[in-house]
mmCIF file of the N, C-alpha and C atoms, coordinates in Angstrom:
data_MODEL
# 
_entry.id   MODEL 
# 
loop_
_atom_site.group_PDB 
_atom_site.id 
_atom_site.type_symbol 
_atom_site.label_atom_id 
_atom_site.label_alt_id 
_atom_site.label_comp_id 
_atom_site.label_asym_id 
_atom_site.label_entity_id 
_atom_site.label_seq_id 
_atom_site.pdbx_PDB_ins_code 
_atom_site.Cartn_x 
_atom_site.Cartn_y 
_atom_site.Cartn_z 
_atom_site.occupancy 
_atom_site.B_iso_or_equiv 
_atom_site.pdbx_formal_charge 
_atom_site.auth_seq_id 
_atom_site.auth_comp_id 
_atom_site.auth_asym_id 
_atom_site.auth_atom_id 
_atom_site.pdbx_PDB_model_num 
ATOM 1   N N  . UNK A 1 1  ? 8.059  -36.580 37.224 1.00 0.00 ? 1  UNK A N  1 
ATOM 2   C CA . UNK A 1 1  ? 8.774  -35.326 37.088 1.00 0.00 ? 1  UNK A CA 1 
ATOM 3   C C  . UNK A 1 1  ? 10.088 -35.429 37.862 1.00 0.00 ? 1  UNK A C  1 
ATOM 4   N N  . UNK A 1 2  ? 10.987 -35.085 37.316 1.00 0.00 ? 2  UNK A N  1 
ATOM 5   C CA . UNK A 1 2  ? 12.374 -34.908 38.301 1.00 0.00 ? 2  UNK A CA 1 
ATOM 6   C C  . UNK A 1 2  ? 12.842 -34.116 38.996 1.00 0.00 ? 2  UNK A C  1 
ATOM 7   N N  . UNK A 1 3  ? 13.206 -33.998 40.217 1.00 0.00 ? 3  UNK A N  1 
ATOM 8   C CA . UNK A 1 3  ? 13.388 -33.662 41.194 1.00 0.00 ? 3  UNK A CA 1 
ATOM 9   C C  . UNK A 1 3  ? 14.348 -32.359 40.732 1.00 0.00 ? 3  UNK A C  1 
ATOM 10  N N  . UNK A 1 4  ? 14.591 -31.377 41.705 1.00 0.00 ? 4  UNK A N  1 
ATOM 11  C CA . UNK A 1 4  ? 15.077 -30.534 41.436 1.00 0.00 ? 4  UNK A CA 1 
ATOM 12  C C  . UNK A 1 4  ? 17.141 -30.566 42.710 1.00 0.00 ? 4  UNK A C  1 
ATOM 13  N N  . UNK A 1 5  ? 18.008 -30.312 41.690 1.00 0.00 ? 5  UNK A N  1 
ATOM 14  C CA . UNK A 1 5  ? 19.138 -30.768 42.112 1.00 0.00 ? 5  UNK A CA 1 
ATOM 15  C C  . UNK A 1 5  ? 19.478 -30.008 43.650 1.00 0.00 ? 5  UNK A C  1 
ATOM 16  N N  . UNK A 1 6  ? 20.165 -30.040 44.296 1.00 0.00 ? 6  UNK A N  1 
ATOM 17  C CA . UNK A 1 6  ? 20.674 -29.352 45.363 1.00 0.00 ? 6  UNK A CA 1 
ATOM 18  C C  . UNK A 1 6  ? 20.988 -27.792 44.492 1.00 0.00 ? 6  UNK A C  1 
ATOM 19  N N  . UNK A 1 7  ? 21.775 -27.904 43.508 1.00 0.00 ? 7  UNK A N  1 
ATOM 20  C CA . UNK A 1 7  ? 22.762 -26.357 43.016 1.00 0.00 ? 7  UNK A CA 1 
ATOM 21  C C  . UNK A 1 7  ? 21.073 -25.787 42.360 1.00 0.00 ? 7  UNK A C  1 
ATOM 22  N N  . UNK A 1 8  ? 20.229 -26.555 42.069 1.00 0.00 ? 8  UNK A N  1 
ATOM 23  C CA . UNK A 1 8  ? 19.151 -25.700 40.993 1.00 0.00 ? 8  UNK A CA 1 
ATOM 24  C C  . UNK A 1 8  ? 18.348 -24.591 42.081 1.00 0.00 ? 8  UNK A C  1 
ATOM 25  N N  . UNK A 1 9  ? 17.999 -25.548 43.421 1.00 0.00 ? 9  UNK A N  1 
ATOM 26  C CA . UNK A 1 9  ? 17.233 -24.959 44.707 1.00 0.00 ? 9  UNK A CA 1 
ATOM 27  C C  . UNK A 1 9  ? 18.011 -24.142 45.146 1.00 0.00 ? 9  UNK A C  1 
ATOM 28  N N  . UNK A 1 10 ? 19.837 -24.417 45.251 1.00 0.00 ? 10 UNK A N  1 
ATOM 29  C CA . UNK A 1 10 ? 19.982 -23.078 45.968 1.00 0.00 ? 10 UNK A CA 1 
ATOM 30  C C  . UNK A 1 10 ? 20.411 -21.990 44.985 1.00 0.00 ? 10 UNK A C  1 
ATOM 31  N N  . UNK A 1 11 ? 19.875 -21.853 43.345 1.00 0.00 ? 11 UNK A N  1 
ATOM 32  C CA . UNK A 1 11 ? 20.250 -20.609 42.201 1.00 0.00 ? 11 UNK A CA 1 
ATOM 33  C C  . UNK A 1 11 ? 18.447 -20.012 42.716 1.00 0.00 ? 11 UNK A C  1 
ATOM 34  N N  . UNK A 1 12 ? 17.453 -20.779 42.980 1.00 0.00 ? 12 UNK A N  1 
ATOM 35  C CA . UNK A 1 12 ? 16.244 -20.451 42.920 1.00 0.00 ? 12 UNK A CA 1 
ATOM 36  C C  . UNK A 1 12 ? 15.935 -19.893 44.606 1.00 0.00 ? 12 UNK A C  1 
ATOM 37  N N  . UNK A 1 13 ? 16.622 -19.816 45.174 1.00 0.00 ? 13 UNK A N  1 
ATOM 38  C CA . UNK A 1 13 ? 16.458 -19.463 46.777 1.00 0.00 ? 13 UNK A CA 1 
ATOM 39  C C  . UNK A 1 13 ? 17.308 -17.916 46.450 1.00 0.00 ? 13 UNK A C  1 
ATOM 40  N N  . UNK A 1 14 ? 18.624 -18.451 46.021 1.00 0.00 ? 14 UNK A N  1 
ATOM 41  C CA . UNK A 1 14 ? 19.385 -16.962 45.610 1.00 0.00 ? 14 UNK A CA 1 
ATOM 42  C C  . UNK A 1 14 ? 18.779 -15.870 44.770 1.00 0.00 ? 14 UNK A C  1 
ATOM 43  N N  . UNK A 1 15 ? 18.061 -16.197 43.757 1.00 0.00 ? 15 UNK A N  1 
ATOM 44  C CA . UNK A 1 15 ? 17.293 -15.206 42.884 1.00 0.00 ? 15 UNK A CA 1 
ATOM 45  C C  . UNK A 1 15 ? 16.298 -14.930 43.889 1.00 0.00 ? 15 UNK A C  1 
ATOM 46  N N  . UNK A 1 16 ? 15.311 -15.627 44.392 1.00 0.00 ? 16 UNK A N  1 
ATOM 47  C CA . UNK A 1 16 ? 14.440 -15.076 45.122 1.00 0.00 ? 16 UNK A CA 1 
ATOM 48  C C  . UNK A 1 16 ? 14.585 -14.349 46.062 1.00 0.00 ? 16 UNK A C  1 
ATOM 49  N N  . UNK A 1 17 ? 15.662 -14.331 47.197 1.00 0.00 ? 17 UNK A N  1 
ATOM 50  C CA . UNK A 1 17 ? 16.493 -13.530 47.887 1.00 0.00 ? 17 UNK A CA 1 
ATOM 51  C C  . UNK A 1 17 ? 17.134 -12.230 47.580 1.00 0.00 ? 17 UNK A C  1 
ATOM 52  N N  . UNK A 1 18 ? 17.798 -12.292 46.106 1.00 0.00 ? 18 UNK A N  1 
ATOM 53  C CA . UNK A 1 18 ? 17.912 -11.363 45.639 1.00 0.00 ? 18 UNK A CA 1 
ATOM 54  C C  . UNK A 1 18 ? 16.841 -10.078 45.577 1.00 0.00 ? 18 UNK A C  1 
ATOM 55  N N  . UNK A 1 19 ? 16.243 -10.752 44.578 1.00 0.00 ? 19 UNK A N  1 
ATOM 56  C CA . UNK A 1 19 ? 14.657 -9.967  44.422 1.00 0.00 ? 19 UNK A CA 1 
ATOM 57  C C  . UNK A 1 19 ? 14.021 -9.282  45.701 1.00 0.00 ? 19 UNK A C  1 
ATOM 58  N N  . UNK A 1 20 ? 13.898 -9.952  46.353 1.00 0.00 ? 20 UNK A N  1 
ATOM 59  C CA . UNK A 1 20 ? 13.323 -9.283  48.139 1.00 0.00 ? 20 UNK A CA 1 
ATOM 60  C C  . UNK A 1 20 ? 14.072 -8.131  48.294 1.00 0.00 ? 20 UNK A C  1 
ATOM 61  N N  . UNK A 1 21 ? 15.445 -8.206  48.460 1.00 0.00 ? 21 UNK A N  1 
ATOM 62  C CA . UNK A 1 21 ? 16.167 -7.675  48.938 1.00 0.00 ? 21 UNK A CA 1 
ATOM 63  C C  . UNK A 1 21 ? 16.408 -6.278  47.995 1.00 0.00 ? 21 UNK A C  1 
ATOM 64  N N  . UNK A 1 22 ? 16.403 -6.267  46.769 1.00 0.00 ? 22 UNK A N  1 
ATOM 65  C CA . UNK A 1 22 ? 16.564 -5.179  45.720 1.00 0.00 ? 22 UNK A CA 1 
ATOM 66  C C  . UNK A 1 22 ? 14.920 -3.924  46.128 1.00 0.00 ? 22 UNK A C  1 
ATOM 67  N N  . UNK A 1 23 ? 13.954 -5.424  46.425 1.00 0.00 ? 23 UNK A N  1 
ATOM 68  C CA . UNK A 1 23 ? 12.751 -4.231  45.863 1.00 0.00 ? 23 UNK A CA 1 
ATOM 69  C C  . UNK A 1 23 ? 12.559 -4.006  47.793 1.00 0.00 ? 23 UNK A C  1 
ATOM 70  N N  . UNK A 1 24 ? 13.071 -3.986  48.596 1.00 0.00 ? 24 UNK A N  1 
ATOM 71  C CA . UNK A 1 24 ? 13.761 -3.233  50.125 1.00 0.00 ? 24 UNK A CA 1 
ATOM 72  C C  . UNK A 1 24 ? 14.275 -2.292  49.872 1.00 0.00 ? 24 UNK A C  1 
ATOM 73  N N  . UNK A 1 25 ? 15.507 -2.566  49.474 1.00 0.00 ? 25 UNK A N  1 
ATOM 74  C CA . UNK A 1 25 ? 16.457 -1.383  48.816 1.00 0.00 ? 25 UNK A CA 1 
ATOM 75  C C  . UNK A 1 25 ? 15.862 -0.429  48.165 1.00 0.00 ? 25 UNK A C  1 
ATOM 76  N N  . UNK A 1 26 ? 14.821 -0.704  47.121 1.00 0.00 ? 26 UNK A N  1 
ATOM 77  C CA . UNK A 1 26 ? 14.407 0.192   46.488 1.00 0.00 ? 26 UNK A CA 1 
ATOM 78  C C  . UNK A 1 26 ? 13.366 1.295   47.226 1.00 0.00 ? 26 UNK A C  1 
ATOM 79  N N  . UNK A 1 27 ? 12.900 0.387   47.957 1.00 0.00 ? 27 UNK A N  1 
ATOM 80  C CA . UNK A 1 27 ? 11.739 1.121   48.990 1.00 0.00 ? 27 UNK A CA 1 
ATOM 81  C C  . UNK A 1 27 ? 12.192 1.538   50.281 1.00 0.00 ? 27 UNK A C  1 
ATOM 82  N N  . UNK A 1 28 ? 13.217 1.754   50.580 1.00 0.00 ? 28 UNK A N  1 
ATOM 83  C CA . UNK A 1 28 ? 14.045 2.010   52.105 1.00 0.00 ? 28 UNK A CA 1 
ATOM 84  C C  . UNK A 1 28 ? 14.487 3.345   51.567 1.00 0.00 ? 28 UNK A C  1 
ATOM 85  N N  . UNK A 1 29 ? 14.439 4.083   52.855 1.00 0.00 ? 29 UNK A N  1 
ATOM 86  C CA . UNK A 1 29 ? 13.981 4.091   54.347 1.00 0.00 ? 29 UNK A CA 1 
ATOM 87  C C  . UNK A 1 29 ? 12.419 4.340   54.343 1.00 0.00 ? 29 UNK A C  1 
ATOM 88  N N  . UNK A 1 30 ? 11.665 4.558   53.678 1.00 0.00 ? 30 UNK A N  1 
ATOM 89  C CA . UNK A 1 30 ? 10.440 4.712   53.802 1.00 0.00 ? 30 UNK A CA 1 
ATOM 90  C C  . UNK A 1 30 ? 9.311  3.569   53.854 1.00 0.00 ? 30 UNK A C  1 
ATOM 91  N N  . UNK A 1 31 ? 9.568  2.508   52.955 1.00 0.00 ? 31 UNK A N  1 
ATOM 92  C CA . UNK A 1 31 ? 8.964  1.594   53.042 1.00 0.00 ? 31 UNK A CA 1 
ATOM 93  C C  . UNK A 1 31 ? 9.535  0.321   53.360 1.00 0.00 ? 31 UNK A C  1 
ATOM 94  N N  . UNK A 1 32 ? 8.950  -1.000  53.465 1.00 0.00 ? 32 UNK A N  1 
ATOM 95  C CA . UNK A 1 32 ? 9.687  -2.238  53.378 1.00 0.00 ? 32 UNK A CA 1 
ATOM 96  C C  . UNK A 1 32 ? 8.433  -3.335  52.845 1.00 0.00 ? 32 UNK A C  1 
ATOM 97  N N  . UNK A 1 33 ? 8.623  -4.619  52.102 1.00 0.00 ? 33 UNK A N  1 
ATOM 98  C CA . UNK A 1 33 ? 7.875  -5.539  52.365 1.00 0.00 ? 33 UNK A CA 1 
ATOM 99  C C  . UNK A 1 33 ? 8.136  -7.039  52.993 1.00 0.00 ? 33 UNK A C  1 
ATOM 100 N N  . UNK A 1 34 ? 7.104  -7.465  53.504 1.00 0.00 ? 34 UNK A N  1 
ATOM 101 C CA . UNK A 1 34 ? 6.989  -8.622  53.905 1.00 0.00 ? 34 UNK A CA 1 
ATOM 102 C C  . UNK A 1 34 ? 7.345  -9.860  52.794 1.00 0.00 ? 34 UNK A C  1 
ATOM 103 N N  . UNK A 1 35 ? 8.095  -11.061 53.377 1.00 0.00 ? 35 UNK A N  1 
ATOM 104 C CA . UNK A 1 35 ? 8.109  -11.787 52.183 1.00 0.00 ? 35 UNK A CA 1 
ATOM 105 C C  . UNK A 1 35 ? 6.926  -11.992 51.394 1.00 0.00 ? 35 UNK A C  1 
ATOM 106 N N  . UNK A 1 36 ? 7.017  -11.940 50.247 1.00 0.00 ? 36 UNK A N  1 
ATOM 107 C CA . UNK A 1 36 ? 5.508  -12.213 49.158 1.00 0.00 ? 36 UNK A CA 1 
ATOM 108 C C  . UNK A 1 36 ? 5.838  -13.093 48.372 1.00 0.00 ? 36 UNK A C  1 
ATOM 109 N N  . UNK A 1 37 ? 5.941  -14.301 47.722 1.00 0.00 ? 37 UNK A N  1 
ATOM 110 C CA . UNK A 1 37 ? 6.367  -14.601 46.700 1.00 0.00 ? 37 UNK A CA 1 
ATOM 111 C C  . UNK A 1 37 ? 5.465  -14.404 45.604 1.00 0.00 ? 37 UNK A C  1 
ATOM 112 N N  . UNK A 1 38 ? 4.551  -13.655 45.660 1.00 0.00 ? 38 UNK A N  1 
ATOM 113 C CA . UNK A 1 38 ? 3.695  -13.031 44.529 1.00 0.00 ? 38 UNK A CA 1 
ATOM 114 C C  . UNK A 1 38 ? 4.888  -11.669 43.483 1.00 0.00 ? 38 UNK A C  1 
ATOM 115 N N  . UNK A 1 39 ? 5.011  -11.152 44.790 1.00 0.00 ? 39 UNK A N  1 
ATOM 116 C CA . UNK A 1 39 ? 5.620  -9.491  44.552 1.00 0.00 ? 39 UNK A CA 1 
ATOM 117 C C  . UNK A 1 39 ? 7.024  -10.037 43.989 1.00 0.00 ? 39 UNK A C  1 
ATOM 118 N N  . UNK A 1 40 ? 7.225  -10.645 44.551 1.00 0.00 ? 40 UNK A N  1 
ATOM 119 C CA . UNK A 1 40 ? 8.508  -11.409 43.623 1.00 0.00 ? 40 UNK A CA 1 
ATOM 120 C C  . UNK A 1 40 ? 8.739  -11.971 42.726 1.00 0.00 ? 40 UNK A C  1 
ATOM 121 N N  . UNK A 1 41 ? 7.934  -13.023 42.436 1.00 0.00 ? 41 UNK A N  1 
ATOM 122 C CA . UNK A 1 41 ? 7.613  -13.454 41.316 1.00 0.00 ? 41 UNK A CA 1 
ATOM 123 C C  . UNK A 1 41 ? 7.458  -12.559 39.957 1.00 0.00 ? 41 UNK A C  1 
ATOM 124 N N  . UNK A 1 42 ? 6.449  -11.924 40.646 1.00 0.00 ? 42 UNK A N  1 
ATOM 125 C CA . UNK A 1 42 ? 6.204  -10.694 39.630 1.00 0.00 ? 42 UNK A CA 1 
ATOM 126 C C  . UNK A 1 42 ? 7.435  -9.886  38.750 1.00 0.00 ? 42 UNK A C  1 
ATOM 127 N N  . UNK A 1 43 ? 8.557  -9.483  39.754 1.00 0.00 ? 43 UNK A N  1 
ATOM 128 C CA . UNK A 1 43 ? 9.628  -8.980  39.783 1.00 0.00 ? 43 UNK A CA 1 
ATOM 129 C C  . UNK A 1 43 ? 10.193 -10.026 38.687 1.00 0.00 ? 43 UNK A C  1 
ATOM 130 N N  . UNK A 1 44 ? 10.602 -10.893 39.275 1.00 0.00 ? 44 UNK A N  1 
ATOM 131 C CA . UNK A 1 44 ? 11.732 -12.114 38.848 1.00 0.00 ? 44 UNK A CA 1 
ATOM 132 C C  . UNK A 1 44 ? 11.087 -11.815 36.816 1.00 0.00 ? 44 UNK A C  1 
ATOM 133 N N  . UNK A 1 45 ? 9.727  -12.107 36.949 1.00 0.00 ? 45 UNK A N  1 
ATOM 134 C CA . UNK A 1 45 ? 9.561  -12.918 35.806 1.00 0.00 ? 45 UNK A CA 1 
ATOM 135 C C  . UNK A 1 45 ? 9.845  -11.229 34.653 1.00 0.00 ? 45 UNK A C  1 
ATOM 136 N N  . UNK A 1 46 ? 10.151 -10.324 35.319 1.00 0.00 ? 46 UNK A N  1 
ATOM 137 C CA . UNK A 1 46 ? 9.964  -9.372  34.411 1.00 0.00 ? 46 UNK A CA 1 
ATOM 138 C C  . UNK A 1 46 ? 11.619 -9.003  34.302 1.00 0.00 ? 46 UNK A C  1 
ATOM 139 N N  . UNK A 1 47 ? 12.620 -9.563  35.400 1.00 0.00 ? 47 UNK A N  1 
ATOM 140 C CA . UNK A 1 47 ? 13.887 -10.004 35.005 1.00 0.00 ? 47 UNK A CA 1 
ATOM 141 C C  . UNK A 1 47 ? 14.094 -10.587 34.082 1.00 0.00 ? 47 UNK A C  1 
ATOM 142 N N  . UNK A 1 48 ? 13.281 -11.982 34.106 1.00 0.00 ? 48 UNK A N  1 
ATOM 143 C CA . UNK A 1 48 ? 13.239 -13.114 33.512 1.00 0.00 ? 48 UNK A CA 1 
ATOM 144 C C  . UNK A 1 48 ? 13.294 -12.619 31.806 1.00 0.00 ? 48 UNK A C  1 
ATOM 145 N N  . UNK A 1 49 ? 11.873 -11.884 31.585 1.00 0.00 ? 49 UNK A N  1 
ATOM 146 C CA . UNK A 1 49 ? 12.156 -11.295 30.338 1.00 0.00 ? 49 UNK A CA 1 
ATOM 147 C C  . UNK A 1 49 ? 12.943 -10.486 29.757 1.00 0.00 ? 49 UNK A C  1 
ATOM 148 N N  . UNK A 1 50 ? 13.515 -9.706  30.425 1.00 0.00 ? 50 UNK A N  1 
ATOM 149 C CA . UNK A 1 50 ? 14.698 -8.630  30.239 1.00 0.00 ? 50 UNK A CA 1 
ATOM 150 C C  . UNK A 1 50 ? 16.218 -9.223  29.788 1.00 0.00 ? 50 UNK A C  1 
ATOM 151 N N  . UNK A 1 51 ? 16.526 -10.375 30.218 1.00 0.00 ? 51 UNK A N  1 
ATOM 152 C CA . UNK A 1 51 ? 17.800 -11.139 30.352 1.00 0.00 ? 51 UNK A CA 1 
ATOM 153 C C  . UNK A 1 51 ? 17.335 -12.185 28.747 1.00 0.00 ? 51 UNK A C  1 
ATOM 154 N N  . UNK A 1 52 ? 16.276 -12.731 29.253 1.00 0.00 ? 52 UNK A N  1 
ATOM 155 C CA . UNK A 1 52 ? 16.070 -14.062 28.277 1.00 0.00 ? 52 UNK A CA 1 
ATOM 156 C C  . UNK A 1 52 ? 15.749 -13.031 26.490 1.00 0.00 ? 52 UNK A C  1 
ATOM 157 N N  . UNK A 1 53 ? 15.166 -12.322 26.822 1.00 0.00 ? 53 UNK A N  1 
ATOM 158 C CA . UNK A 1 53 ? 15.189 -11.380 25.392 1.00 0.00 ? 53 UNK A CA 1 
ATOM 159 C C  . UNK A 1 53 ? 16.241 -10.789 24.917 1.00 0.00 ? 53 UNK A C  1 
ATOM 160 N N  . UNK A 1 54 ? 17.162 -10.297 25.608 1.00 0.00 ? 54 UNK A N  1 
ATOM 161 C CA . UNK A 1 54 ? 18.307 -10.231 25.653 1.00 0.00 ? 54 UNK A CA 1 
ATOM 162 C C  . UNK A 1 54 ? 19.705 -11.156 25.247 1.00 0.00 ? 54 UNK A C  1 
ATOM 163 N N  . UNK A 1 55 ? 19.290 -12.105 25.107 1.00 0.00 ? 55 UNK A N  1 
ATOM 164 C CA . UNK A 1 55 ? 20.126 -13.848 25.054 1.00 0.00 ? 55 UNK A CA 1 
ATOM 165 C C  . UNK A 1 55 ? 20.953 -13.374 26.026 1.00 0.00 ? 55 UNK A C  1 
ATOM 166 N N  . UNK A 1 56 ? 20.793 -12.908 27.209 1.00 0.00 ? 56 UNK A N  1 
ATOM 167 C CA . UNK A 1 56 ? 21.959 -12.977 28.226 1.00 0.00 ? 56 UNK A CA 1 
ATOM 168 C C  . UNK A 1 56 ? 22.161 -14.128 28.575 1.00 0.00 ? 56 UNK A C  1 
ATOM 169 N N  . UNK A 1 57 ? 21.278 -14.929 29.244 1.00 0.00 ? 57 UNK A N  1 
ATOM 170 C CA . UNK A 1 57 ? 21.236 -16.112 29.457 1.00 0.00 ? 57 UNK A CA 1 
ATOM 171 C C  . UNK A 1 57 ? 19.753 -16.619 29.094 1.00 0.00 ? 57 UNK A C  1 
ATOM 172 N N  . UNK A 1 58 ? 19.606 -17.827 29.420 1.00 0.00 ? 58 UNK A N  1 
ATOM 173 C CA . UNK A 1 58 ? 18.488 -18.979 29.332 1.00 0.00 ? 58 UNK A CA 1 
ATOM 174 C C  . UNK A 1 58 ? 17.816 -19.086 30.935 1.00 0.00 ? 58 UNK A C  1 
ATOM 175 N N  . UNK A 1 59 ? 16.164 -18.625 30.371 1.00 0.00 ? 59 UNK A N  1 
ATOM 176 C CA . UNK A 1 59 ? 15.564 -18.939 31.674 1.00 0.00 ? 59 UNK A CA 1 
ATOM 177 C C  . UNK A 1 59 ? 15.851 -20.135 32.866 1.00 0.00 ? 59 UNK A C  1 
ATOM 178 N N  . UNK A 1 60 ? 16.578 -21.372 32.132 1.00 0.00 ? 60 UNK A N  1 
ATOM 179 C CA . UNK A 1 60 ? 16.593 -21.869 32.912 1.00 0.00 ? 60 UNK A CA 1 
ATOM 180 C C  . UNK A 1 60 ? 17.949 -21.837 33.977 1.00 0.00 ? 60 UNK A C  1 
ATOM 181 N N  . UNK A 1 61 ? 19.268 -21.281 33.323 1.00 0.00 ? 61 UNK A N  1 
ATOM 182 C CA . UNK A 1 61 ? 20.308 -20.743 34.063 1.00 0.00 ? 61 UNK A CA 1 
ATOM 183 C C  . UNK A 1 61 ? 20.214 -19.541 35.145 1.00 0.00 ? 61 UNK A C  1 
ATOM 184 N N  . UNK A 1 62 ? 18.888 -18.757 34.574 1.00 0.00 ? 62 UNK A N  1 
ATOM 185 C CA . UNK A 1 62 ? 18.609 -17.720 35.599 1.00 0.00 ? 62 UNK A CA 1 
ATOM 186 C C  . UNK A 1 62 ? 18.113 -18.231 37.230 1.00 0.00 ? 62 UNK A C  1 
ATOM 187 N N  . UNK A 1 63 ? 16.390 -18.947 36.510 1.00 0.00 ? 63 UNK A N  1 
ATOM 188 C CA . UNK A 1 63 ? 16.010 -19.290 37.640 1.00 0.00 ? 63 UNK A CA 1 
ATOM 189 C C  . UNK A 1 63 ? 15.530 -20.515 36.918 1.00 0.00 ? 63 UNK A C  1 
ATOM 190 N N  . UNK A 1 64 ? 16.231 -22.482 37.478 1.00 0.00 ? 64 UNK A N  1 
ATOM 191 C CA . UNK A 1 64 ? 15.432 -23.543 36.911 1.00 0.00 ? 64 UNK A CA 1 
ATOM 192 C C  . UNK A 1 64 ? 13.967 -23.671 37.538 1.00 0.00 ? 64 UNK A C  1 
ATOM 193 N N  . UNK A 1 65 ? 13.483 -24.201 36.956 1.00 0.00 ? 65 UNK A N  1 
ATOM 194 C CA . UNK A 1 65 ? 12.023 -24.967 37.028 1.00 0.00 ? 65 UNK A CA 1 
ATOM 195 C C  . UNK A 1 65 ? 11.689 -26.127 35.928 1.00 0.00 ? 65 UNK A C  1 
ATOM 196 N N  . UNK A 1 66 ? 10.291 -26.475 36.670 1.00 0.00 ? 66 UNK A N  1 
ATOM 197 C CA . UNK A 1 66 ? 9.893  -27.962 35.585 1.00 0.00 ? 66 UNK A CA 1 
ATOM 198 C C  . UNK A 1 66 ? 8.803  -27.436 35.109 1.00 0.00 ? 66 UNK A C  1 
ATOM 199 N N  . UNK A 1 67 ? 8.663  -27.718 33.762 1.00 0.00 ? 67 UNK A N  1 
ATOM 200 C CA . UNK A 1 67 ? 7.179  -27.754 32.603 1.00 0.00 ? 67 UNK A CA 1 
ATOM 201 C C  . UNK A 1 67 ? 6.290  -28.551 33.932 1.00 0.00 ? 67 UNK A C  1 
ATOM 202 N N  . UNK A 1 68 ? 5.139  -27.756 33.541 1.00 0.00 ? 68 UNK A N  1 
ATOM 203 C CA . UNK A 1 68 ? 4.291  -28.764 34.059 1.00 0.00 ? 68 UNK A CA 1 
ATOM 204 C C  . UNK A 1 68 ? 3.326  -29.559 33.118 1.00 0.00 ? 68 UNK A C  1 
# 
């Protein structure tokens, strides 16, 4: 499997960062969460569908990954 580039890890650190930070925002001042990468994930992939159904862009310009 091939390695993942320097620019791919830091689009996939930035989306994930993003994400944290939106669903804070969304829950502030009353609530906050701990990093999860569940709760995020969750998030992302329902981005993921919103954009990619959309032809905004290609899942993999959003956030890359490898087939497993």
């Amino acid at each position: 499997m091939r390695e993942f580039t320097k620019k791919e890890i830091l689009r996939q650190d930035f989306v994930d960062n993003e994400v944290f930070d939106l669903i804070n925002r969304l829950l502030s001042p009353t609530a906050s969460i701990d990093w999860d990468i569940e709760i995020i994930g969750n998030v992302r992939d329902a981005i993921r569908r919103e954009v990619t159904d959309r032809q905004i862009m290609s899942e993999q310009e959003l956030y890359p990954y490898r087939a497993i």
